[in-house]
MARVOLO-761697 format. One record per atom (N, C-alpha, C, O, CB): residue number from 1; x, y, z. Coordinates in steps of 0.1 Angstrom, whole numbers. Each point is the difference from the previous one (the first is absolute). Glycine has a CB too. Layout:
BEGIN
NUM  X  Y  Z
...
This chain:
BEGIN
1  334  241  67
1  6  2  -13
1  -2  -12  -9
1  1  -11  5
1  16  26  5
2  -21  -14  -23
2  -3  -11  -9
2  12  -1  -10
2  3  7  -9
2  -28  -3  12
3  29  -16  2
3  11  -7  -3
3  0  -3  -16
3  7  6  -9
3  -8  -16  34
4  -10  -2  -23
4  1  -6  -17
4  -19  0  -2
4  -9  2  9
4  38  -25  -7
5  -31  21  -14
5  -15  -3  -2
5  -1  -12  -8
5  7  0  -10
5  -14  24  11
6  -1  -35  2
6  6  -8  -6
6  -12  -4  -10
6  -11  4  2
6  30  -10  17
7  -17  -3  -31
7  -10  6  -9
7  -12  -9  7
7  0  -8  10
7  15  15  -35
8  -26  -2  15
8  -15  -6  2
8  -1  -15  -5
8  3  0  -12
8  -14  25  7
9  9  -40  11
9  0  -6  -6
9  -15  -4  -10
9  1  -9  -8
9  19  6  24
10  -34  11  -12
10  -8  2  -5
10  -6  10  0
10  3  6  10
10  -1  -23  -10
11  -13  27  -9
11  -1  12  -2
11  -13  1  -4
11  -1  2  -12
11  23  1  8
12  -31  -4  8
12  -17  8  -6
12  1  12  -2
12  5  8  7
12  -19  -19  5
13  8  11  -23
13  1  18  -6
13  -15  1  -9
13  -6  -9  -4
13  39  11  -1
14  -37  10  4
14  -10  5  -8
14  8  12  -14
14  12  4  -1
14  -33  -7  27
15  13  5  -33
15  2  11  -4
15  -8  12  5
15  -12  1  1
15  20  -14  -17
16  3  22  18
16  -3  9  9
16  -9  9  -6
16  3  7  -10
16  18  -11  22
17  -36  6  -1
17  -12  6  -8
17  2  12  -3
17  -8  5  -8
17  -6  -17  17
18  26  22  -4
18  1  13  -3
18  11  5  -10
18  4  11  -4
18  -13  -9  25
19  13  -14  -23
19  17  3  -9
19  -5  -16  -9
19  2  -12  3
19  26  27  20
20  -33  -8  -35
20  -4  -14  -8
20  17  -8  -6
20  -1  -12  -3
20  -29  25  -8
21  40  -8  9
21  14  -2  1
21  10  -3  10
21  12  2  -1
21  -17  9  -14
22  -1  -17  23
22  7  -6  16
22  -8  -9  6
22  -12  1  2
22  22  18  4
23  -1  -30  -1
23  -7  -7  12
23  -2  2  11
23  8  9  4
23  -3  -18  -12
24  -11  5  16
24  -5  2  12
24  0  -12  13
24  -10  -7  1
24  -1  23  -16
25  25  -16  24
25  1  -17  8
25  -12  3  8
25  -2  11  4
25  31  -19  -1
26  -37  -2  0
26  -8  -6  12
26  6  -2  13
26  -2  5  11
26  -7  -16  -28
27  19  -1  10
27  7  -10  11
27  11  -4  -3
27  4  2  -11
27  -22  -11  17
28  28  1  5
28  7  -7  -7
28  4  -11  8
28  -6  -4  10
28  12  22  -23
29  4  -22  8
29  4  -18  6
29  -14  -2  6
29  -2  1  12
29  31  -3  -3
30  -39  -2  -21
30  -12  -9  2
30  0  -13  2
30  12  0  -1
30  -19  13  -9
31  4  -23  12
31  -2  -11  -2
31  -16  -8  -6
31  -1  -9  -7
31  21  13  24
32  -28  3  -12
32  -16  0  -4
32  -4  9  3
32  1  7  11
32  -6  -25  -9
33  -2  20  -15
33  -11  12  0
33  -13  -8  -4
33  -4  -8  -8
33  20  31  0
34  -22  -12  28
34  -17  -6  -4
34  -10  6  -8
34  0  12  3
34  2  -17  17
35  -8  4  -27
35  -10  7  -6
35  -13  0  3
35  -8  -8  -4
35  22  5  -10
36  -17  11  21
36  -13  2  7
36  -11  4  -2
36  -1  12  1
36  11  -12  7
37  -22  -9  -11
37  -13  2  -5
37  -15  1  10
37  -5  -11  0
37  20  -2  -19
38  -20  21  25
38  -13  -5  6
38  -13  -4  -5
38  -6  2  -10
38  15  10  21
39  -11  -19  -1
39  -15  -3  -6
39  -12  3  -1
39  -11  -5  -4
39  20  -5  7
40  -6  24  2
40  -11  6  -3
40  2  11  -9
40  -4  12  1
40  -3  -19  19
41  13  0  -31
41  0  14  -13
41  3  -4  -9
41  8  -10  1
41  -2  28  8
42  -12  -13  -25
42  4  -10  -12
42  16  -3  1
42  11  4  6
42  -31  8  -22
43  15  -22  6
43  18  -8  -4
43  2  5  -16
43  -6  -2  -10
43  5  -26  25
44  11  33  -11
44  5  7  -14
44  15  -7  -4
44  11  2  5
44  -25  24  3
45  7  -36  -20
45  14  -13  -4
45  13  14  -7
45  11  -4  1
45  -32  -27  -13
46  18  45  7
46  12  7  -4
46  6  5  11
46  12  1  0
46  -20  3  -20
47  2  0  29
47  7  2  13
47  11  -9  9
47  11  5  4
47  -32  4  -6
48  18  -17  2
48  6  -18  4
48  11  -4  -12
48  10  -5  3
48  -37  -6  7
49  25  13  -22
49  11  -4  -9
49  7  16  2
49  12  -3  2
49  -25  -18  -22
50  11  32  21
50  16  4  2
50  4  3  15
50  8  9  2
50  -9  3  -26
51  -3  -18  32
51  1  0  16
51  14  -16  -9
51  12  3  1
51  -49  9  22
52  33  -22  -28
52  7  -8  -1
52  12  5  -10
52  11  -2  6
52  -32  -13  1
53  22  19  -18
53  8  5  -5
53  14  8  10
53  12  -2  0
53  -33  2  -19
54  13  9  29
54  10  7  4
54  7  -11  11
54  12  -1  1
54  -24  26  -6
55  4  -32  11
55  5  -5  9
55  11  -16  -6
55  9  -4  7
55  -34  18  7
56  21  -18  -28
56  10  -11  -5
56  13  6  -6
56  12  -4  0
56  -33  -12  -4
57  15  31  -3
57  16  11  -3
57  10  3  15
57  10  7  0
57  -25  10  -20
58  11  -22  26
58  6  5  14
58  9  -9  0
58  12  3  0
58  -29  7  14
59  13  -23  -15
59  7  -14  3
59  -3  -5  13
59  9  -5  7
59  9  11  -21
60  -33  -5  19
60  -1  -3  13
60  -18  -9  -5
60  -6  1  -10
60  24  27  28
61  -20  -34  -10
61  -9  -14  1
61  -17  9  2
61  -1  4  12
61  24  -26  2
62  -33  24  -21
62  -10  4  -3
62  -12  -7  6
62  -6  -8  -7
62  18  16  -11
63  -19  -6  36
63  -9  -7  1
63  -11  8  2
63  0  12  5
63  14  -29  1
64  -28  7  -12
64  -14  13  -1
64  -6  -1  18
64  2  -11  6
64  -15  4  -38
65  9  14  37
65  -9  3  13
65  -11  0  -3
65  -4  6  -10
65  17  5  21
66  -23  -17  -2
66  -14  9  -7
66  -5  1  16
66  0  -8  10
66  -10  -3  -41
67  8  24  29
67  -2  0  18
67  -17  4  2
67  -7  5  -9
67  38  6  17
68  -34  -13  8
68  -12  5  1
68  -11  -14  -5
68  -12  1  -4
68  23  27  -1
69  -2  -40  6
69  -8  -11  -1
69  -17  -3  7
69  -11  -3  -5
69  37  -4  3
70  -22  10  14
70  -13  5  9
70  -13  0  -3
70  -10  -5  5
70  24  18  0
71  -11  -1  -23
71  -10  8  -7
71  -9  -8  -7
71  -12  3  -3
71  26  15  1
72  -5  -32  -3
72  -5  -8  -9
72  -4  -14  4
72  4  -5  11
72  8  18  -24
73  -19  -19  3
73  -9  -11  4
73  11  -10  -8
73  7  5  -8
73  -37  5  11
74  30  -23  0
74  9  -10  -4
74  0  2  -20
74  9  1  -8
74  -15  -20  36
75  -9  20  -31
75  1  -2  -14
75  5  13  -7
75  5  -2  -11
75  -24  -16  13
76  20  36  4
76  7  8  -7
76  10  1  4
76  6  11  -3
76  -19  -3  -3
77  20  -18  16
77  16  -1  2
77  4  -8  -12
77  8  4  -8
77  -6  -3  36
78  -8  -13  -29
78  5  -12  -9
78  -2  12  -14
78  8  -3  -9
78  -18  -26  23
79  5  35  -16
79  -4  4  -17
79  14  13  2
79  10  -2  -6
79  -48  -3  -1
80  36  14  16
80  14  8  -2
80  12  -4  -1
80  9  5  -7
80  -18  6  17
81  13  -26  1
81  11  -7  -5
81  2  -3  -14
81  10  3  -5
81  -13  -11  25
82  -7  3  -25
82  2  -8  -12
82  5  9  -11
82  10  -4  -7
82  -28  -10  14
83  10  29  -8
83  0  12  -11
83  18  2  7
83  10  2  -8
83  -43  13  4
84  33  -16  14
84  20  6  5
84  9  -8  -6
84  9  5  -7
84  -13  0  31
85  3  -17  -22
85  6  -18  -6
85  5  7  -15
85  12  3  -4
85  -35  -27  15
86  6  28  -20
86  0  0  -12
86  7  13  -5
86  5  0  -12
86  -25  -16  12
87  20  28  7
87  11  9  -3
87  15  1  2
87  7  9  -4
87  -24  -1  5
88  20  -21  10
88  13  1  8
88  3  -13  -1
88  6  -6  9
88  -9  24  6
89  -2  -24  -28
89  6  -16  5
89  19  -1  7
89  9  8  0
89  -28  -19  -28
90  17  0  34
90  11  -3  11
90  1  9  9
90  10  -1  8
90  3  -8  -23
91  -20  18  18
91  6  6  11
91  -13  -1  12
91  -12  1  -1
91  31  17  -15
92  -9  -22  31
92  -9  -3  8
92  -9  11  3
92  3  11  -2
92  13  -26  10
93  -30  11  -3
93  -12  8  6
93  -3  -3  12
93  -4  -11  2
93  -4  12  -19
94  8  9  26
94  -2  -3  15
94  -13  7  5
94  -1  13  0
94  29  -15  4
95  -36  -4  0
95  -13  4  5
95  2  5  15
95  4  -8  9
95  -16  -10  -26
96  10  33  19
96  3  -3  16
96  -13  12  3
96  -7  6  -7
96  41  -14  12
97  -30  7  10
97  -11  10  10
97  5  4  11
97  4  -9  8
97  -22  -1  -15
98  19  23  10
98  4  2  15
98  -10  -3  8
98  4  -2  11
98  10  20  -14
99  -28  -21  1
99  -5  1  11
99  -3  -13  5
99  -3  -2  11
99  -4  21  -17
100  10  -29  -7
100  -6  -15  5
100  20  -1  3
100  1  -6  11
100  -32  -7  -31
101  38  15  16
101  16  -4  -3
101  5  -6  -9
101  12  0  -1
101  -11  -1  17
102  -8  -5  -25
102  -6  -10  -10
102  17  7  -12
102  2  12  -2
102  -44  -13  8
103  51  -7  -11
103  14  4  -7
103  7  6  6
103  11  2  -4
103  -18  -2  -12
104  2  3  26
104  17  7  5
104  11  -8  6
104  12  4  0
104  -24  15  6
105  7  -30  -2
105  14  -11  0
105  7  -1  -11
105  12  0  0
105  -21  -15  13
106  1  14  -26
106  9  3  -13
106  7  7  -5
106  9  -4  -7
106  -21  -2  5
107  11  18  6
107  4  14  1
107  13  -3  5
107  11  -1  -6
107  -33  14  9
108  18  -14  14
108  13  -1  7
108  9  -13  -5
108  11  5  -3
108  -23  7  25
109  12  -22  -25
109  11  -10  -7
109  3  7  -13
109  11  -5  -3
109  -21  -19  12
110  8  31  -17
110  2  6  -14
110  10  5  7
110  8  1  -9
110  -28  3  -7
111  24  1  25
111  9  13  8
111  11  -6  7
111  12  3  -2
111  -32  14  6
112  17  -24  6
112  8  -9  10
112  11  -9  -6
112  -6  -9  -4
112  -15  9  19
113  32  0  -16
113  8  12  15
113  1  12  -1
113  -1  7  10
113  14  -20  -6
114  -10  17  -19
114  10  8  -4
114  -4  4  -11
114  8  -5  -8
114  8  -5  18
115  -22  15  -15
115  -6  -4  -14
115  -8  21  3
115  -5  4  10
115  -2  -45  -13
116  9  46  -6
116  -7  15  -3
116  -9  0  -7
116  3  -5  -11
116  13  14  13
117  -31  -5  -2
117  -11  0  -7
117  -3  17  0
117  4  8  8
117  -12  -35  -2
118  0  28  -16
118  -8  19  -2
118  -14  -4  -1
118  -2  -11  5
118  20  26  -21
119  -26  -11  11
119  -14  0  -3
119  -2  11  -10
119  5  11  1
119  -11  -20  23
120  -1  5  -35
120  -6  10  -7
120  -12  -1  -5
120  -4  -9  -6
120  23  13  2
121  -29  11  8
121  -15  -7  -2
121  -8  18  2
121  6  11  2
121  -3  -46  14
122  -15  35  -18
122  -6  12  -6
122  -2  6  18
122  4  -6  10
122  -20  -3  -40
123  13  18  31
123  -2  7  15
123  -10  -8  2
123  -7  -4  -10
123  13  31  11
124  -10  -31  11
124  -12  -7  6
124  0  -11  -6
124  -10  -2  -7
124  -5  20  12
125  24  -26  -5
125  -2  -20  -4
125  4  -2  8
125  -3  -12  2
125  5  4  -21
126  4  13  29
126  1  -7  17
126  16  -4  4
126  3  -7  9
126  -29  -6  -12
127  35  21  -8
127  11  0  6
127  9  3  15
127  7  -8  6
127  -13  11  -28
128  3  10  26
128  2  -4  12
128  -7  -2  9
128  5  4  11
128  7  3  -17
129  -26  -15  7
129  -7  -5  12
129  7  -19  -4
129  -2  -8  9
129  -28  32  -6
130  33  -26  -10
130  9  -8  -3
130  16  -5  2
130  5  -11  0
130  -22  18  -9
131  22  5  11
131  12  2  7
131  -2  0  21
131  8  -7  7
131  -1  23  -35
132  -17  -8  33
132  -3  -1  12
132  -5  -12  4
132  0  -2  13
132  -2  24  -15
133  -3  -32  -5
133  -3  -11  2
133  9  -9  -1
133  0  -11  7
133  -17  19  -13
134  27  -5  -4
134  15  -13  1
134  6  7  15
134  4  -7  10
134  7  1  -43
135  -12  17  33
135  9  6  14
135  -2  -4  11
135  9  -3  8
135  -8  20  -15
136  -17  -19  8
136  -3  0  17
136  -5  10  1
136  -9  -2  8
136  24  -9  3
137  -15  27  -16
137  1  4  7
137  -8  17  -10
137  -3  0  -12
137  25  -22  28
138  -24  33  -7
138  -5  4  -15
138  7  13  2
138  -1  10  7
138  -24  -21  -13
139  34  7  -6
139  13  14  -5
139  -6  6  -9
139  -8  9  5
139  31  -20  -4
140  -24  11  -15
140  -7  4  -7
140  -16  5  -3
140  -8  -9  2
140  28  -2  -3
141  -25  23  -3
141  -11  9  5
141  -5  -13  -12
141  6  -8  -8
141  -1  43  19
142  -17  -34  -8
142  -11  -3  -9
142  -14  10  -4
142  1  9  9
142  8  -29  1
143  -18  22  -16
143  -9  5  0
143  -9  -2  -11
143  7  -4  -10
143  4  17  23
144  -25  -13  -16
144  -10  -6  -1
144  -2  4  -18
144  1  12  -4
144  -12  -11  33
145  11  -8  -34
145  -7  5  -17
145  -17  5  -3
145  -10  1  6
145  28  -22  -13
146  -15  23  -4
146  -11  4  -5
146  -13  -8  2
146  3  -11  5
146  12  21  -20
147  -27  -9  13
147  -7  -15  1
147  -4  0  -18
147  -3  -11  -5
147  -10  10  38
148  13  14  -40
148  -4  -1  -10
148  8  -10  -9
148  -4  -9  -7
148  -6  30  12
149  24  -16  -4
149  9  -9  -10
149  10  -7  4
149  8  -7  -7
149  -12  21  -6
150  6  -11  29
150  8  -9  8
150  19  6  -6
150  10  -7  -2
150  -34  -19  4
151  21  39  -3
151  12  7  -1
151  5  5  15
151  -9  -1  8
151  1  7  -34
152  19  -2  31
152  3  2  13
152  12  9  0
152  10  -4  -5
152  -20  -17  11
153  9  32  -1
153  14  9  3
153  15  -5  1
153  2  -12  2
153  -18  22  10
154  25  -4  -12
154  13  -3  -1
154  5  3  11
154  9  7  3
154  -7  -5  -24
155  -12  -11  31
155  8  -1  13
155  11  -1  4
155  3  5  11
155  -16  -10  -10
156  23  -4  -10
156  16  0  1
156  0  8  -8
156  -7  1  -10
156  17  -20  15
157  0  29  3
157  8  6  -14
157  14  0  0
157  6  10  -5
157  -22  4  1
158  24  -25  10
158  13  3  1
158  -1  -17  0
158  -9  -7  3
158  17  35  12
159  6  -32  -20
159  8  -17  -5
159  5  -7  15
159  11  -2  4
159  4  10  -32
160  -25  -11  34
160  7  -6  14
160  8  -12  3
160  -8  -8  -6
160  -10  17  12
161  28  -16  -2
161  5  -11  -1
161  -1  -5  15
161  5  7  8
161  8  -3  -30
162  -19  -18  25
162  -5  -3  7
162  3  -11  6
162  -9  -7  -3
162  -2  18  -6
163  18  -18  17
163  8  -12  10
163  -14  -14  0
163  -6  0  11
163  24  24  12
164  -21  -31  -28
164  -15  -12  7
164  7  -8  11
164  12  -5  -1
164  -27  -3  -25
165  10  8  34
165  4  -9  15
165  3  -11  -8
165  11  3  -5
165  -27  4  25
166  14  -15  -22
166  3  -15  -8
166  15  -1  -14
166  4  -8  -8
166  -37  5  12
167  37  18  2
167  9  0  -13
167  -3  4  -14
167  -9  -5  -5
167  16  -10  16
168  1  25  -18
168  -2  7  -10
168  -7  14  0
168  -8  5  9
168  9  -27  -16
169  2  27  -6
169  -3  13  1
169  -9  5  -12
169  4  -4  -11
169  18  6  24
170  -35  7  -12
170  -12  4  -5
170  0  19  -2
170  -2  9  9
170  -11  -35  4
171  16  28  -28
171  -3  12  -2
171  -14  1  -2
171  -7  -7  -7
171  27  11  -1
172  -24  9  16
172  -12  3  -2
172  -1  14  -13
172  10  7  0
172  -15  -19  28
173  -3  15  -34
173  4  7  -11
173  -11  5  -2
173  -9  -8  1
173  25  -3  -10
174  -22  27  4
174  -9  9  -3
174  -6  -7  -9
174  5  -8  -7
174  6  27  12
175  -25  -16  -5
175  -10  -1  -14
175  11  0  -11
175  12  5  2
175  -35  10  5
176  17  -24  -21
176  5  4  -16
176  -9  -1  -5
176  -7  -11  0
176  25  5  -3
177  -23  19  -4
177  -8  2  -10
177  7  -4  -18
177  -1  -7  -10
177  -11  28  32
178  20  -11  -17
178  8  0  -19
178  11  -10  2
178  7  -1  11
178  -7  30  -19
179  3  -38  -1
179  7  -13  -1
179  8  0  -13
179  -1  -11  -6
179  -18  -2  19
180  26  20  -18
180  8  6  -11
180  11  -9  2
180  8  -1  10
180  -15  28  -12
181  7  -37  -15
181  10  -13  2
181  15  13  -6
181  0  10  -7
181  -20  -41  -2
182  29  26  15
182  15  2  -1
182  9  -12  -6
182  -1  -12  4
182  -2  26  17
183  12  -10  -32
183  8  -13  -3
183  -3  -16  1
183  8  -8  5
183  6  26  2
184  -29  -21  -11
184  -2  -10  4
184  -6  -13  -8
184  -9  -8  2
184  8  25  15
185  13  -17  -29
185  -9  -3  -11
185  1  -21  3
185  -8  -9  -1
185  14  39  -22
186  6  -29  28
186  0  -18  5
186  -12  -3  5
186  -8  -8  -4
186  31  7  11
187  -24  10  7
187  -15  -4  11
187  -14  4  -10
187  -12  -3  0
187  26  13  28
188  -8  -6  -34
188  -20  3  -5
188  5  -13  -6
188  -2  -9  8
188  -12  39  -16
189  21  -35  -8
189  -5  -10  1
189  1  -16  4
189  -2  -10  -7
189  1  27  -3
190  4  -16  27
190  -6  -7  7
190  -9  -3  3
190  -5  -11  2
190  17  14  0
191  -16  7  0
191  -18  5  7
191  -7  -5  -12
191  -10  -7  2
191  12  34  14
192  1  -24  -32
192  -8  -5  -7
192  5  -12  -9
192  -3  -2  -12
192  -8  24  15
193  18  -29  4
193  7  -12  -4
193  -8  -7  -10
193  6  -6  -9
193  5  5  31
194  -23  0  -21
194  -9  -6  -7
194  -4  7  -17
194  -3  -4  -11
194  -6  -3  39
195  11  19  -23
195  -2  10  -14
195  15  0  -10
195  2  3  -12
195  -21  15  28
196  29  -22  -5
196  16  -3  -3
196  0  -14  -11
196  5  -1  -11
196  5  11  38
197  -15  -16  -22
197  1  -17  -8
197  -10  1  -6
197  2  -10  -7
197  9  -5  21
198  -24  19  -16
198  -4  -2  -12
198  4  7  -14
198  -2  -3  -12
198  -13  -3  29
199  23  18  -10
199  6  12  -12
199  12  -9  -10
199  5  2  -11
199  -6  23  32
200  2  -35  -11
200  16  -6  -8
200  -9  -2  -12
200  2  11  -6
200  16  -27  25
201  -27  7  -29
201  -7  -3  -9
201  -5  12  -7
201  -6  -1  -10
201  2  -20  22
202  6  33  -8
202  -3  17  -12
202  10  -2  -11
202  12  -3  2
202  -17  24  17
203  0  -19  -31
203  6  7  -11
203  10  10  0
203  9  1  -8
203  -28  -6  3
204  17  12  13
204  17  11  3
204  1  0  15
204  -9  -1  9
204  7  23  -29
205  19  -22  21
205  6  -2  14
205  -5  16  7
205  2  2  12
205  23  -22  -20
206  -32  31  1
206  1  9  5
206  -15  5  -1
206  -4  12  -1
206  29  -11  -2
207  -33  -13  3
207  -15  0  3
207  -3  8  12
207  4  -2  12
207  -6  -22  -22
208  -10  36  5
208  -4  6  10
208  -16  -4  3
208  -9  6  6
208  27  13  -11
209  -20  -32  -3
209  -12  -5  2
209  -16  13  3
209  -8  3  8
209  28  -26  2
210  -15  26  -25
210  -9  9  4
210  -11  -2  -17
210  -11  -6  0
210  32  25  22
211  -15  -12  -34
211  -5  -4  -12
211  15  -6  -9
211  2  3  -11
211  -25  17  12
212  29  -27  5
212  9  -9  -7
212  -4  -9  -9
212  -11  -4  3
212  22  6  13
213  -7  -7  -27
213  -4  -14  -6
213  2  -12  7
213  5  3  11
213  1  7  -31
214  -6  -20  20
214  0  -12  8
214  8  1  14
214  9  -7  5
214  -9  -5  -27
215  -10  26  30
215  1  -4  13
215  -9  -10  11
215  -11  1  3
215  21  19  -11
216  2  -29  12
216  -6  -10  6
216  -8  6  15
216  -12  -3  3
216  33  -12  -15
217  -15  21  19
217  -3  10  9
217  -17  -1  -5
217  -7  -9  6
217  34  27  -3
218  -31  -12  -12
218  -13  8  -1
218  -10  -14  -4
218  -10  -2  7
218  21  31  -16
219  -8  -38  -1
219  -3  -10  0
219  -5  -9  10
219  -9  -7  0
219  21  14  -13
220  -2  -5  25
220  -3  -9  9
220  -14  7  12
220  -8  -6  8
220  37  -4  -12
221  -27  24  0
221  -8  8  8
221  -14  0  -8
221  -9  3  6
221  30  13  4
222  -24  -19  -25
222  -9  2  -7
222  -10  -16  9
222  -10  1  7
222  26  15  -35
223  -9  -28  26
223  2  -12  9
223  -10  -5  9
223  -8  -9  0
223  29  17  -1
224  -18  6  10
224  -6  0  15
224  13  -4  7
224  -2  4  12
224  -24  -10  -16
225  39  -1  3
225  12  -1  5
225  7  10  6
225  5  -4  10
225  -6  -9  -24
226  2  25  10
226  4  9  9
226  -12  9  4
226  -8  0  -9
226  32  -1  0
227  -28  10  19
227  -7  8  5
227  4  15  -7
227  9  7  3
227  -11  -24  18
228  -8  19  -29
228  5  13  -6
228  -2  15  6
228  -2  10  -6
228  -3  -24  -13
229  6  13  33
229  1  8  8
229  10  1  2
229  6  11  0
229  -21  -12  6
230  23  -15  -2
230  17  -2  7
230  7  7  -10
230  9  9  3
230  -8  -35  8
231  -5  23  -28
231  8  4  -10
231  3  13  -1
231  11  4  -4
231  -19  -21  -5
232  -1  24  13
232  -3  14  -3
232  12  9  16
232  4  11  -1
232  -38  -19  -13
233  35  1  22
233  2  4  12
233  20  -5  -3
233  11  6  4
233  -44  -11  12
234  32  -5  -22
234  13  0  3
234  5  10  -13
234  10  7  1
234  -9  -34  14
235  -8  28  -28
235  7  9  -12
235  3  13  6
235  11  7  1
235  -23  -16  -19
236  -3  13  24
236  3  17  10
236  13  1  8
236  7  10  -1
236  -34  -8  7
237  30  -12  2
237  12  1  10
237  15  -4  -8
237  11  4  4
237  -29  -11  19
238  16  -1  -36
238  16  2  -4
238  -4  11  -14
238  8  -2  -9
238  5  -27  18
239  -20  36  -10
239  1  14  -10
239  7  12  12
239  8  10  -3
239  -36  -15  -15
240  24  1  33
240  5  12  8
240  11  -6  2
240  8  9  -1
240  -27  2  12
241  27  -24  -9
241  12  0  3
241  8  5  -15
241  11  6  1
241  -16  -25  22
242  -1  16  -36
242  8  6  -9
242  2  10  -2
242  11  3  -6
242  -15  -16  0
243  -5  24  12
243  -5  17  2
243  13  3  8
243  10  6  -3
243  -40  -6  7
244  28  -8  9
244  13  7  12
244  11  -3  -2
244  8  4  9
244  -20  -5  7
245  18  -5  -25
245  12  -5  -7
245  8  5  -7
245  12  -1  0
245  -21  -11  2
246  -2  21  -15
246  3  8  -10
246  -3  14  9
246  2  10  -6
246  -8  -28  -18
247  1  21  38
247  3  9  3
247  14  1  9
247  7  9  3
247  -32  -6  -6
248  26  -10  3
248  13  -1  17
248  12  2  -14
248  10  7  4
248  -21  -32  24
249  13  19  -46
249  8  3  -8
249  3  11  -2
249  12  4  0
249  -17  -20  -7
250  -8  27  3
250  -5  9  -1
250  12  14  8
250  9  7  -1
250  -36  -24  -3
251  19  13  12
251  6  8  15
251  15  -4  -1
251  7  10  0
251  -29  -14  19
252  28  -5  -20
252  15  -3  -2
252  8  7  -7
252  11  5  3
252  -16  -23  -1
253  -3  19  -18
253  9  5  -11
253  -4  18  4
253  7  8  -4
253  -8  -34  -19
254  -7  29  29
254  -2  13  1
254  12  5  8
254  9  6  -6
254  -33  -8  3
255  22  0  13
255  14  -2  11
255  14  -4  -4
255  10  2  7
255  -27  -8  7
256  18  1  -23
256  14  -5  -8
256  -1  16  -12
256  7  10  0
256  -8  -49  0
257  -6  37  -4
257  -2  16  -9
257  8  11  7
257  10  6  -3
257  -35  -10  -6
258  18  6  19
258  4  10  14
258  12  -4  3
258  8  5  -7
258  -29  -1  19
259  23  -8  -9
259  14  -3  4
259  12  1  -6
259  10  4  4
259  -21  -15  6
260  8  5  -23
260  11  6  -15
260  -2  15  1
260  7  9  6
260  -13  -28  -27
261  -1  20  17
261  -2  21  -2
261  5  7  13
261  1  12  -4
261  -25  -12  -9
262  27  -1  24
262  6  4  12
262  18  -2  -5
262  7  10  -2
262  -31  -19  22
263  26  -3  -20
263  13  0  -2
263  5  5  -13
263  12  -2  -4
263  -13  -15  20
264  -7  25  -24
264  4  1  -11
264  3  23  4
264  4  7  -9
264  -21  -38  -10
């Protein structure tokens, strides 16, 4: 019998790909979420910034993986680090490999004693041959990607939570394709902290840096100072959190409508 429930002290959520007006939990009482990249498949910096968004809206500690080290030669490890650094400044990057072992001591101290981690990362970046490798042991199915695009089935398909011998606990978690930000307008601009402080210097506090008059934003992007890709990438993701906001209102007053008219 369930007594009490007691609340979540942290919460990963998406917006949920079938109900564009609801969230969708992941996880919860996180402590770190890994974000998992292989190396054998492009690096996609919008992918990685809302892998970080969801994971800093959570309130839980954001570290990159890049797994499948193996694959790479010292100089396209150093150049993927670097491009990771430059989309994720401050947040740690752990180079690892199941086959050499090469980060997984890192892994395991991120966790030990007590400490709850998830993973979030595309099907086939090596999530759970990653997990069977912190285990010992091999719980989790694996199976082989594409060779064309190094895409890979959704061998998990169920949220496993997992005991590591050394202490602490590792959700293992299905492919994410769709990454739909939720209530997250603080963490995005964390993630683009840099597009945050240079905005302080715009002409209107409600600069969409887009054809404004003395926006600094665009200025600095004209520059070569900001990357007018990053720019472009973070406007797209806070037009959808303003989208799902004025929908979730939307949906409210409709339902408040309904609900007058019943009792009437």
């Amino acid at each position: 019998m369930i007594e009490t429930v007691l609340p979540r002290r942290t919460e990963l959520v998406r917006r949920d790909p079938g109900e564009r007006e609801t969230q969708q939990p992941l996880s919860a009482n996180v402590d770190v979420v890994f974000l998992v990249h292989g190396f054998d498949r492009p690096f996609r910096a919008g992918k990685l910034e809302r892998f970080l968004v969801l994971a800093w809206n959570a309130g839980a500690t954001p570290v990159v993986v890049l797994t499948k080290a193996d694959l790479a030669d010292d100089e396209l490890t150093a150049e993927l680090v670097a491009v990771v650094e430059a989309v994720a400044p401050g947040v740690e990057v752990v180079v690892s490999s199941t086959e050499s072992g090469v980060g997984l001591d890192r892994i395991v101290s991120l966790l030990s004693p007590h400490r709850t981690g998830t993973m979030l990362g595309e099907s086939g970046a090596g999530k759970s041959s990653l997990v069977n490798a912190l285990l010992g042991t091999e719980v989790q199915d694996t199976a082989e990607v594409r060779r064309g695009d190094a895409k890979g089935r959704h061998t998990t398909i169920t949220r496993d939570l997992l005991v590591l011998p050394e202490g602490g606990v590792l959700i293992d978690t299905p492919g994410i394709r769709a990454v739909g930000l939720w209530d997250a307008q603080d963490a995005l601009d964390k993630v683009f902290s840099d597009i945050l402080e240079v905005s302080e210097g715009c002409k209107f506090r409600d600069c969409a840096h887009d054809v404004e008059p003395g926006c600094a934003v665009r200025d600095a992007m004209e520059e070569g100072k900001i990357d007018y890709r990053r720019l472009d990438r973070f406007r797209t993701m806070a037009a959808e959190l303003a989208e799902s906001e004025q929908r979730v209102v939307e949906r409210s007053r409709t339902s408040g409508n309904r609900s007058r008219k019943r009792r009437r």
